[in-house]
C-alpha positions as CSV (number, residue, x, y, z in Angstrom):
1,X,-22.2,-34.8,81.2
2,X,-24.8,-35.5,78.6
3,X,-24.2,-36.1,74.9
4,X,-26.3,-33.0,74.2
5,X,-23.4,-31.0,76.4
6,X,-20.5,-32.4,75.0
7,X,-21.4,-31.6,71.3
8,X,-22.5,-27.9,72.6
9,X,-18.5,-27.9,74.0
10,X,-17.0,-29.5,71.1
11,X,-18.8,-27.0,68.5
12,X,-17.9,-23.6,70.7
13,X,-14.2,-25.2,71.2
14,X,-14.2,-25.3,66.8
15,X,-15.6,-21.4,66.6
16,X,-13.1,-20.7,69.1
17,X,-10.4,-22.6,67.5
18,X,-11.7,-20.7,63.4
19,X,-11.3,-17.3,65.2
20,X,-8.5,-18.1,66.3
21,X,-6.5,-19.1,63.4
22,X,-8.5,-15.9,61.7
23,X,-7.2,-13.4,64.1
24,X,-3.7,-14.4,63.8
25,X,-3.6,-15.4,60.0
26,X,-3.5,-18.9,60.6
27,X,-5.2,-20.0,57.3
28,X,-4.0,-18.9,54.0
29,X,-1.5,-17.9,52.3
30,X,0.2,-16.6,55.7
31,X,-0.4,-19.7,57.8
32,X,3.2,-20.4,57.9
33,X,4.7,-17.0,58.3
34,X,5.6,-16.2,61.7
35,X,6.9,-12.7,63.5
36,X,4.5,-10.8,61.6
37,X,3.0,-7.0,63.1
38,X,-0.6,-7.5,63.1
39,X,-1.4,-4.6,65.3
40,X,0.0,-1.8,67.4
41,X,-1.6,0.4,70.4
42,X,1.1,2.6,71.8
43,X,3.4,1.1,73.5
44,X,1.7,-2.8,72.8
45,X,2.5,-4.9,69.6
46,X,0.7,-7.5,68.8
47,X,2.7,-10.5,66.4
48,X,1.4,-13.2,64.6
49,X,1.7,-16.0,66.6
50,X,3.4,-18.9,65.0
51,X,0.7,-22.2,64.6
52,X,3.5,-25.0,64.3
53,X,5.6,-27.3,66.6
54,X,8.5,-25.3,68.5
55,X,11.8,-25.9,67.4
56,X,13.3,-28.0,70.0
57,X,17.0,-26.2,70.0
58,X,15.0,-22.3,69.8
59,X,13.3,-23.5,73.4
60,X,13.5,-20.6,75.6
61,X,14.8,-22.2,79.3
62,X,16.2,-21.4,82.3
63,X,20.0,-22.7,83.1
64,X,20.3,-24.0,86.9
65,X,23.7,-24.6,87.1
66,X,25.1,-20.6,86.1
67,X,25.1,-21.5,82.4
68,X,24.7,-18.4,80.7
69,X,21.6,-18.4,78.9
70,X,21.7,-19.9,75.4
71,X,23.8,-22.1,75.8
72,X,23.3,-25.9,75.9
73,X,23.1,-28.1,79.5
74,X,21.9,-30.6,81.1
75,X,20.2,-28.7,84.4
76,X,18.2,-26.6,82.5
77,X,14.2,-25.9,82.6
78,X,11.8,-25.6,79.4
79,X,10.1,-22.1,80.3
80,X,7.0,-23.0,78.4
81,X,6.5,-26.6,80.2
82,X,7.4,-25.5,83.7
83,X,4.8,-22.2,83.5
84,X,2.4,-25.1,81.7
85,X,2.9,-27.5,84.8
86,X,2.4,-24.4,87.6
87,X,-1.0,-23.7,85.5
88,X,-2.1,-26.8,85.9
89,X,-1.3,-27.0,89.1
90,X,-2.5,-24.0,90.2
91,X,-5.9,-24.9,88.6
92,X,-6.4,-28.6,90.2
93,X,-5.5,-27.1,93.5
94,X,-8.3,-24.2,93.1
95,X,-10.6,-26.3,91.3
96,X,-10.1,-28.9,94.5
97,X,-11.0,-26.3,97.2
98,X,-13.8,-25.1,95.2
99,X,-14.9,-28.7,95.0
100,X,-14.8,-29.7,98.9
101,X,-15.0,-26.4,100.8
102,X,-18.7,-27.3,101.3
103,X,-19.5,-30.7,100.6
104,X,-23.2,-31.0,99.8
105,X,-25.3,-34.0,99.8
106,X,-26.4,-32.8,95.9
107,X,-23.4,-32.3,94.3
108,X,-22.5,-29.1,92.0
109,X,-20.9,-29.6,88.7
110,X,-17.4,-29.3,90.1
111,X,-17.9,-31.4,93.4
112,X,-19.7,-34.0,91.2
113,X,-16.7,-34.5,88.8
114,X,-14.3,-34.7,91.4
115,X,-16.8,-37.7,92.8
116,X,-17.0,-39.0,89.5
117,X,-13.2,-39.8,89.6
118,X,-12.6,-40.7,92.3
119,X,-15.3,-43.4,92.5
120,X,-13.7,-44.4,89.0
121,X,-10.7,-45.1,90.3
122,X,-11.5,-46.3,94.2
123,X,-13.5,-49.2,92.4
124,X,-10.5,-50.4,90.0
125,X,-7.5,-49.8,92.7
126,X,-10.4,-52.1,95.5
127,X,-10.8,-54.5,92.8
128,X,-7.3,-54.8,91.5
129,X,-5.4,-54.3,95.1
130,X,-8.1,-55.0,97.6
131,X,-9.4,-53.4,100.6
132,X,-5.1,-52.1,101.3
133,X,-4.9,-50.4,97.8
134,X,-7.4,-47.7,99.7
135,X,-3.9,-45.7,100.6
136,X,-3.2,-45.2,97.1
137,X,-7.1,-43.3,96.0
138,X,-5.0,-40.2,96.5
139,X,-2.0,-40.8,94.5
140,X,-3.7,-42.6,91.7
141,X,-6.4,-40.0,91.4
142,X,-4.0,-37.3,91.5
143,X,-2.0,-38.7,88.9
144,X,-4.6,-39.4,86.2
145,X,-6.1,-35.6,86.8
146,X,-2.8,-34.0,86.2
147,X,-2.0,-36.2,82.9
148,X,-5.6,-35.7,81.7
149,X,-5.6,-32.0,82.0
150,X,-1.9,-32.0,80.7
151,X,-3.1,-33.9,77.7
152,X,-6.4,-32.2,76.6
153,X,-4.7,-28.6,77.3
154,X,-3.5,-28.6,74.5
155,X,-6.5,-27.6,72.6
156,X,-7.2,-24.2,74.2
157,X,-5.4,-21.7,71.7
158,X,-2.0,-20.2,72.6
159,X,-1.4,-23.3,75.0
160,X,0.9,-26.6,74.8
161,X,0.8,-30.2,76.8
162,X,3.4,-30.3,79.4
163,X,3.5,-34.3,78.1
164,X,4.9,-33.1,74.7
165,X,8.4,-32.7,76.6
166,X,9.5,-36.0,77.7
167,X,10.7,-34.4,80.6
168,X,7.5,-34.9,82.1
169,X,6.5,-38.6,81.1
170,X,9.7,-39.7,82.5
171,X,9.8,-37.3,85.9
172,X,6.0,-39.2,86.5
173,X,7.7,-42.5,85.4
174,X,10.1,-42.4,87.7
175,X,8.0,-41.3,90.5
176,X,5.1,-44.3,90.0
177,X,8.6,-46.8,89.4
178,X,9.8,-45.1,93.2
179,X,6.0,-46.2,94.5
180,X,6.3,-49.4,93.1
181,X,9.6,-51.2,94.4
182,X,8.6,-49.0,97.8
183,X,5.1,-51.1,98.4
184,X,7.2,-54.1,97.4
185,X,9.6,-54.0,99.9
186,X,6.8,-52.7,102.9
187,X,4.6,-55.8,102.0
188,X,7.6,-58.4,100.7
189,X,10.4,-57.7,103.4
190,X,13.7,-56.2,101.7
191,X,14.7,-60.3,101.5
192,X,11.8,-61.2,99.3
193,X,12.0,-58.3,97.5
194,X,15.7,-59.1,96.6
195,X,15.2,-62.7,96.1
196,X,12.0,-62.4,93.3
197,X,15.1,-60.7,91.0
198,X,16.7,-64.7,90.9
199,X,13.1,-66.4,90.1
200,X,12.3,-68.5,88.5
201,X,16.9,-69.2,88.4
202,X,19.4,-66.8,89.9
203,X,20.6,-66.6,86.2
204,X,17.4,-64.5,85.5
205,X,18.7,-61.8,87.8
206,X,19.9,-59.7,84.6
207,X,16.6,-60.6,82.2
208,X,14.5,-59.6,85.8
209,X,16.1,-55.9,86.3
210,X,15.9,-54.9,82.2
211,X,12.5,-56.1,82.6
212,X,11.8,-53.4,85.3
213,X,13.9,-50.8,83.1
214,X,11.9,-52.2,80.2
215,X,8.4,-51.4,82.2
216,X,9.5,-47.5,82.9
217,X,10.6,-46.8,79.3
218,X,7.0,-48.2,77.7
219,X,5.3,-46.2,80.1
220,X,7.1,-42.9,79.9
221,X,7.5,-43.6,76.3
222,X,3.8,-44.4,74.9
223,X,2.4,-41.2,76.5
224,X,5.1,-39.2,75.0
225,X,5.1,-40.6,71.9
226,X,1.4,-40.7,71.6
227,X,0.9,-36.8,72.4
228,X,3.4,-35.9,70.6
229,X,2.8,-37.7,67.6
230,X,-1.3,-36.4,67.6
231,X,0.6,-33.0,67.6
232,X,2.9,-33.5,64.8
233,X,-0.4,-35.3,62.5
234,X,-2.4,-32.0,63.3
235,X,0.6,-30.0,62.4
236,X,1.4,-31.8,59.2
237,X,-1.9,-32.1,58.0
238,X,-2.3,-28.5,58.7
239,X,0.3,-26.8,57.2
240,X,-1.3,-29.4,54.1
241,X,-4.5,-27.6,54.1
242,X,-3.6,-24.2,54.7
243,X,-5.2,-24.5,58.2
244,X,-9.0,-25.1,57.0
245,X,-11.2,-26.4,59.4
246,X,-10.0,-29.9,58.9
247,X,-7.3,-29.8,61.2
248,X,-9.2,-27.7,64.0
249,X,-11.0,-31.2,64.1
250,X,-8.2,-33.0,64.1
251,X,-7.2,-31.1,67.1
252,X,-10.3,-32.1,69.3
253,X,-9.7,-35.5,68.5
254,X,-6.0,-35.8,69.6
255,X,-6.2,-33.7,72.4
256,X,-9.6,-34.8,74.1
257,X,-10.3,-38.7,72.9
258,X,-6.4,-39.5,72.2
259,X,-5.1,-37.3,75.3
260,X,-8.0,-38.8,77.9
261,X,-7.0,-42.5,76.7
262,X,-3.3,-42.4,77.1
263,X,-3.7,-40.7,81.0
264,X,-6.5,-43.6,81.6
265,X,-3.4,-46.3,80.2
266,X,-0.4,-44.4,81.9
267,X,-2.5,-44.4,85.3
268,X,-4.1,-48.1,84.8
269,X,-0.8,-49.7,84.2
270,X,0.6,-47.8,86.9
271,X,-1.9,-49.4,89.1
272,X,-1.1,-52.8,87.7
273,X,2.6,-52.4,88.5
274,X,2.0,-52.0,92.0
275,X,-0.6,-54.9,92.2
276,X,2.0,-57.1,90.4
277,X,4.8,-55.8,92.9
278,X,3.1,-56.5,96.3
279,X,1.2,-60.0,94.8
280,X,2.2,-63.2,96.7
């Protein structure tokens, strides 16, 4: 995409963004007023919708384990982040037929950004696994398209990033961490594998495992932290200035520069995990 195209994307995201906060009184004296009738057609009211950070213990979820609704647990889904994640999904997995149902030897626009990212990342997982890295294209390109889109989601109106609940940092955590120690015991031998925890002295066994703990959390961690906190700066800054145009800039920032950085990192490091975990 040409620098011409992105600035025509970034100024129709802003107008969308000013009409937006217009329609539902988001700047003025009624930006932080929430539950207000703005219009009603029969049966259909329309409310203002509320332009701040949910309030973690208000969450609407579902309870798995029979907990009546309300009420605190443990097994219990965020309705908002699970109907985020099914979007998303649901949108890669269309966008992906649409993009190979007829591959053409000139590219369309969706085709040729699928290409462009897988390319991306065949060339980094070749260079920093080799030629046997090739089985992971898939898994490493599937992960950076579903953090990216989670990440820059955000600044479509009425939406929020499924990364803002660390849920969802630490599920993909755990998943690249499962990946990891697997390739290490296929290439190593479950011995070797075993026996690297007691290098460089068996005494390091305890240092070695909270350095693999250690590894999860930063990962898991920075991409939460970092979405989460660009949210919180817009939200501040917002409620600040009345929700002027400043932060409606603010917003393109976080959520496109900020939220495309942090799923290149989460998905680079990941890589680097597994190269360190099946090296010699």
């Amino acid at each position: 995409m040409t620098g011409k195209k992105l600035l025509i994307l970034a100024v129709a995201i802003f107008v969308l963004e000013i009409l937006v906060l217009i329609v539902f009184q988001g700047i003025g004296s009624n930006a932080e007023k929430e539950g207000v009738l703005l219009l009603k057609l029969g049966p259909f009211a329309f409310y203002k919708h509320e332009m701040g950070l949910e309030n973690f213990q208000s969450i609407a979820r579902w309870n798995l384990d029979g907990t009546p609704e309300g009420e605190p647990t443990f097994w219990s889904l965020n309705k908002k982040t699970t109907f985020m994640i099914i979007v998303i999904d649901v949108l890669i997995i269309v966008m992906s037929y649409l993009a190979t149902r007829t591959i053409r030897n000139v590219p369309g626009r969706i085709q040729n950004a699928f290409e462009i990212i897988v390319q991306l990342f065949t060339g980094l997982i070749i260079q920093t696994l080799g030629e046997r890295g090739r089985r992971h294209i898939p898994m490493i390109c599937a992960l950076f398209l579903f953090l990216w889109i989670s990440n820059i989601i955000g600044f479509i109106p009425l939406t929020a990033e499924p990364t803002r609940d660390l849920n969802v940092p630490i599920a993909h955590m755990i998943t690249v961490l499962c990946v990891v120690h697997f390739e290490a015991i296929r290439v190593k031998g479950i011995k070797a594998y075993l026996k690297s925890y007691n290098e460089p002295f068996f005494i390091m066994l305890p240092l070695n495992v909270i350095g693999e703990i250690a590894k999860g959390v930063s990962l898991a961690f920075r991409l939460f932290g970092n979405i989460l906190g660009g949210a919180i700066i817009v939200t501040v800054i917002s409620y600040l200035t009345k929700f002027t145009m400043l932060p409606v800039g603010l917003n393109l920032f976080f959520g496109i520069f900020v939220g495309t950085i942090q799923a290149f990192v989460f998905t680079m490091l990941s890589m680097t995990y597994i190269a360190v975990a099946v090296a010699d």
